[in-house]
ROLO-43321 format. One record per residue (C-alpha): x, y, z; residue in three letters; residue number from 1. Coordinates in steps of 0.001 Angstrom, whole numbers. Each point is the difference from the previous one (the first is absolute). Example, Ala and Ser with C-alpha at 12.3 -4.5 7.8 and 13.67 -1.06 7.14 Angstrom:
2
       c1       c2       c3  segu  roti
    12300    -4500     7800   ALA     1
     1370     3440     -660   SER     2
//
This chain:
239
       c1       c2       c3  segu  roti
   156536    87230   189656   UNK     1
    -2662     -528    -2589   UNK     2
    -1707    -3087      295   UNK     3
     -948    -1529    -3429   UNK     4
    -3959     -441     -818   UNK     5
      267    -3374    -2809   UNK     6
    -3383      -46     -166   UNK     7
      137     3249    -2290   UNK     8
     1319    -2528    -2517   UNK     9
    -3535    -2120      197   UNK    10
    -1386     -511    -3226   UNK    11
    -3094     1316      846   UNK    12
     -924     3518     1843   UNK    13
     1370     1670     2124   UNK    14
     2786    -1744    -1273   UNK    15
     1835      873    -3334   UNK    16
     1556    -2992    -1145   UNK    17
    -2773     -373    -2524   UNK    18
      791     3586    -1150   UNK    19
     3738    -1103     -235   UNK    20
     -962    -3120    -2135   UNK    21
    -2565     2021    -2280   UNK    22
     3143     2689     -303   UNK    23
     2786    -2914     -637   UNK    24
    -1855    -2046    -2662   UNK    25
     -682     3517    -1793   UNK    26
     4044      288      138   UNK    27
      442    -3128    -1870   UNK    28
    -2877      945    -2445   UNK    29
     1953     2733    -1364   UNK    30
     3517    -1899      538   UNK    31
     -984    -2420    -2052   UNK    32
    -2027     2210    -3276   UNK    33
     2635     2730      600   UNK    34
     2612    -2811     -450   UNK    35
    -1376    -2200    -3137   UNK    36
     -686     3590    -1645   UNK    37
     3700     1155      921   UNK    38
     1037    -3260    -1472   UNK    39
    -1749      213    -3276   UNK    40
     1142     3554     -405   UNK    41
     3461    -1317      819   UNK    42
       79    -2345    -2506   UNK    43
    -1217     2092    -2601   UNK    44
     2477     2618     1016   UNK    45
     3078    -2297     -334   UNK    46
    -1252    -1085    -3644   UNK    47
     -867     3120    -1001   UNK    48
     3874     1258     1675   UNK    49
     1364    -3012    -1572   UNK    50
    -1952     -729    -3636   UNK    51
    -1836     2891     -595   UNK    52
      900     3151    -1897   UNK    53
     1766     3568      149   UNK    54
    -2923     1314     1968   UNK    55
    -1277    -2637     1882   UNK    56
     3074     -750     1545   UNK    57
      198     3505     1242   UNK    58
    -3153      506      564   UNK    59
      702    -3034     2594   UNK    60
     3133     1584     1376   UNK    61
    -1952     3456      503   UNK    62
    -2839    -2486     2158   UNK    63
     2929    -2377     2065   UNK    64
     2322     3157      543   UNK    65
    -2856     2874     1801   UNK    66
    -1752    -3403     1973   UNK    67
     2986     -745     1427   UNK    68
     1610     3484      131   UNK    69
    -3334     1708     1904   UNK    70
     -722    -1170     3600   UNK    71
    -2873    -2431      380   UNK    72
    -1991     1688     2165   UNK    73
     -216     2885    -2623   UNK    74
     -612    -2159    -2505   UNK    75
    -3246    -1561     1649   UNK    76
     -990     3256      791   UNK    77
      680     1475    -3671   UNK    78
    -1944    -3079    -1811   UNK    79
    -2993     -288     3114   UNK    80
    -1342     3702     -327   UNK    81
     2041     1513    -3911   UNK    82
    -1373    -3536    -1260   UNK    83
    -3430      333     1108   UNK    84
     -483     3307     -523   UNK    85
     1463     -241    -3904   UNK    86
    -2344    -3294     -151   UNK    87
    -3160     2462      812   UNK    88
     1560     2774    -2230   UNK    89
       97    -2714    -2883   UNK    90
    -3770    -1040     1069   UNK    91
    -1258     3552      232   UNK    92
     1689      540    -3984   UNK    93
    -1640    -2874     -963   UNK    94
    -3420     1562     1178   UNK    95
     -339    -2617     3105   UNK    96
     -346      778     3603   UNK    97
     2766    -1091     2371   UNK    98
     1012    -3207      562   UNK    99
      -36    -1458     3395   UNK   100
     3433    -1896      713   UNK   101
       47    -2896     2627   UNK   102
     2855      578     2292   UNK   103
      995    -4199     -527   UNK   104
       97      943    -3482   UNK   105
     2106     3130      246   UNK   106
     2467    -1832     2674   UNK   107
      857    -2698    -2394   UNK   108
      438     2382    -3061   UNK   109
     2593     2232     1877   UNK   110
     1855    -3159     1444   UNK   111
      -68    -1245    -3149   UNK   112
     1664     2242    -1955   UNK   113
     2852      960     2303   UNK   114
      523    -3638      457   UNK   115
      305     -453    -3909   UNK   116
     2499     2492     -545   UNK   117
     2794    -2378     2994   UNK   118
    -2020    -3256    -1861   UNK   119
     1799     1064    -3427   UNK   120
     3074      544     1331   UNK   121
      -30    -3285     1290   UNK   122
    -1524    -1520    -2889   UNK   123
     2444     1090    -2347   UNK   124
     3241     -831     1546   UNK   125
    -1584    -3173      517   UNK   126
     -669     -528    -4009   UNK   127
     3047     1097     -761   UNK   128
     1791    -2698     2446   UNK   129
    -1983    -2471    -2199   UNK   130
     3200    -2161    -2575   UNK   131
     -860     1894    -2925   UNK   132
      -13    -3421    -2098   UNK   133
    -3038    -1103     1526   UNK   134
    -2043     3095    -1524   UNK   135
     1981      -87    -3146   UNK   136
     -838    -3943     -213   UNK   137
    -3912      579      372   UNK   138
       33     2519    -2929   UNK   139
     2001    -2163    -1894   UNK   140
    -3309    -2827      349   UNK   141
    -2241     2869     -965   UNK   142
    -1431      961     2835   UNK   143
    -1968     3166      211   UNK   144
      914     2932     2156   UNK   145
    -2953     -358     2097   UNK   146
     1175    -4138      822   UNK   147
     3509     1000      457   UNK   148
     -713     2242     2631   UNK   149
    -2918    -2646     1505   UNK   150
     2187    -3231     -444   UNK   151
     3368      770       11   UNK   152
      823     3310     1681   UNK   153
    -2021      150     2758   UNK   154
      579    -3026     1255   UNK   155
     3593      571     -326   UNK   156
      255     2898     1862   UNK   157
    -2334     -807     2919   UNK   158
     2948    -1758     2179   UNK   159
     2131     3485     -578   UNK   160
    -3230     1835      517   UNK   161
    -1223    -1464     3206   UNK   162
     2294     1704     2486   UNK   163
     -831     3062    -1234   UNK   164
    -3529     -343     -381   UNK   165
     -999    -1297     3226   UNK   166
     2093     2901     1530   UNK   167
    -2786     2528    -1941   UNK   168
    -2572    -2498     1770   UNK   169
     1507      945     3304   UNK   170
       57     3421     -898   UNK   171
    -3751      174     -839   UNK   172
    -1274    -1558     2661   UNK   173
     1818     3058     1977   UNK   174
     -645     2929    -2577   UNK   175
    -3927     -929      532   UNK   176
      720     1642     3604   UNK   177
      330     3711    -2058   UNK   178
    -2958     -378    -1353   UNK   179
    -1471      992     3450   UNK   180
     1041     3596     -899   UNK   181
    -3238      102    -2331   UNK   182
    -2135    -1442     2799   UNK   183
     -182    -3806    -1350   UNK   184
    -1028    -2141     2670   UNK   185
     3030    -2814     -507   UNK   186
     1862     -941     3239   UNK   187
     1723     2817     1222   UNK   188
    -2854     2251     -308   UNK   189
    -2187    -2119     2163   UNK   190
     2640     -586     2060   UNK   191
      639     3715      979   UNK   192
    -4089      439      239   UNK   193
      -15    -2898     2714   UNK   194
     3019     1009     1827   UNK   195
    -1305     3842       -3   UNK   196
    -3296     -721     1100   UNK   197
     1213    -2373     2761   UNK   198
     3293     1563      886   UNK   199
     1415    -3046      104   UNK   200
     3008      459    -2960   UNK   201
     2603    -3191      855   UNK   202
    -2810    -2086      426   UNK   203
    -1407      482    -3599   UNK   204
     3203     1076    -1886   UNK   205
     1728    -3090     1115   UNK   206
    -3201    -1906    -1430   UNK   207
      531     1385    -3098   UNK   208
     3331     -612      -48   UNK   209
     -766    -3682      565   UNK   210
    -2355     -126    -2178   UNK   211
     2585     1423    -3119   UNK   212
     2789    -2451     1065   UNK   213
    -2531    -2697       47   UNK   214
     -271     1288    -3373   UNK   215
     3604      237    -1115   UNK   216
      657    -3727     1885   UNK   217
    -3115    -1463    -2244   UNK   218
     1419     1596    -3533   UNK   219
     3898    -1326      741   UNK   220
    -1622    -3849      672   UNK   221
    -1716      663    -3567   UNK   222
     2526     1687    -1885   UNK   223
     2871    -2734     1218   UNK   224
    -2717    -2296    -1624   UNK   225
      -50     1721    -3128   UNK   226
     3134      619     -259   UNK   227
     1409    -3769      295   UNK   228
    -2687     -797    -2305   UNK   229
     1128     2631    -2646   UNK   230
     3989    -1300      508   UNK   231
     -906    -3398     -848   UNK   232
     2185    -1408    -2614   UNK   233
     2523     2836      771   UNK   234
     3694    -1139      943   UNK   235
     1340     1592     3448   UNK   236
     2847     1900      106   UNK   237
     2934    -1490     2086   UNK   238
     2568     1597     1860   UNK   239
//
């Protein structure tokens, strides 16, 4: 019976537990920019689906309906290296050598935009749950697009959005495990390194696995938060 060594989870060498912490906190680096950029794509997705013209809105379908038709995995892999590559091909036009992407940087671009495509989903069904009197009445006072949206809709649609949306949080802070595929050192990367280089596997996978529901357990105290915050005001339904 294997005997389990926990001082391989010491923070400092031999043990990896700093390398686990170093790997984790790089997770919710990209969670979070992957995330805020998937959110402002999403929003400008469900406007553009919902307000904008002929061939934004299917330009918008076209982006919503490959993200979520093509697996994620090939997805990261499609916008890590075809992006990069077209990003130097671009440069090299332009008469500039190649450009040098950070792998934090590239992490939270891919997240991003596969999360935007689910985030304007979500977005729009939650607009269009919104009493349509309420927008109607802020045109009537005047108000310009851009306040509408800022005073009126989005706060109207955050307590139909929230479900949804911290869902797509979950989901990032798991999709940030594919981008070990492309050799970014996030959690699950490091995690395999240890555990290969030690041999001892349960011991650091069920680390990491600790270390994401710690995660998950963290975002559902915050999100209840919001969430009750955002429904403040709003009448519960009774049975």
């Amino acid at each position: 019976m294997a005997v389990i060594d926990w001082g391989l989870l010491a923070l400092s060498p031999p043990g990896w537990g700093g390398v686990l912490l170093t790997g984790f906190l790089r997770t919710i680096q990209i969670a979070v920019g992957g995330y805020a950029l998937g959110l402002c794509l999403g929003i400008g997705g469900a406007m553009g689906k919902l307000y904008g013209g002929p061939v934004i809105r299917d330009l918008m379908e076209v982006y919503t309906t490959v993200v979520r038709a093509v697996p994620e995995l090939v997805l990261i892999l499609i916008l890590y290296y075809a992006g990069t590559d077209l990003l130097n091909q671009l440069m090299a036009a332009m008469g500039r050598g190649p450009v040098d992407i950070s792998g934090l940087a590239a992490g939270i671009f891919v997240i991003g935009i596969v999360q935007g495509a689910y985030a304007t989903e979500v977005i729009r069904g939650a607009i269009k749950s919104i009493a349509p009197g309420q927008i109607e009445a802020a045109r009537a006072y005047g108000m310009s697009p851009a306040k509408v949206l800022r005073r009126v809709t989005l706060p109207a649609m955050l307590p139909f959005a929230i479900p949804g949306l911290a869902n797509l949080w979950l989901i990032a802070t798991k999709d940030t495990a594919l981008l070990a595929v492309v050799g970014f050192s996030e959690l699950t990367l490091v995690t395999r390194q240890a555990a290969g280089a030690t041999k001892h596997y349960l011991l650091f996978f069920l680390a990491a696995g600790a270390l994401y529901l710690a995660l998950t357990l963290v975002s559902s105290v915050i999100i209840r938060q919001i969430e009750r915050r955002a429904r403040r005001g709003i009448a519960e339904a009774r049975a």
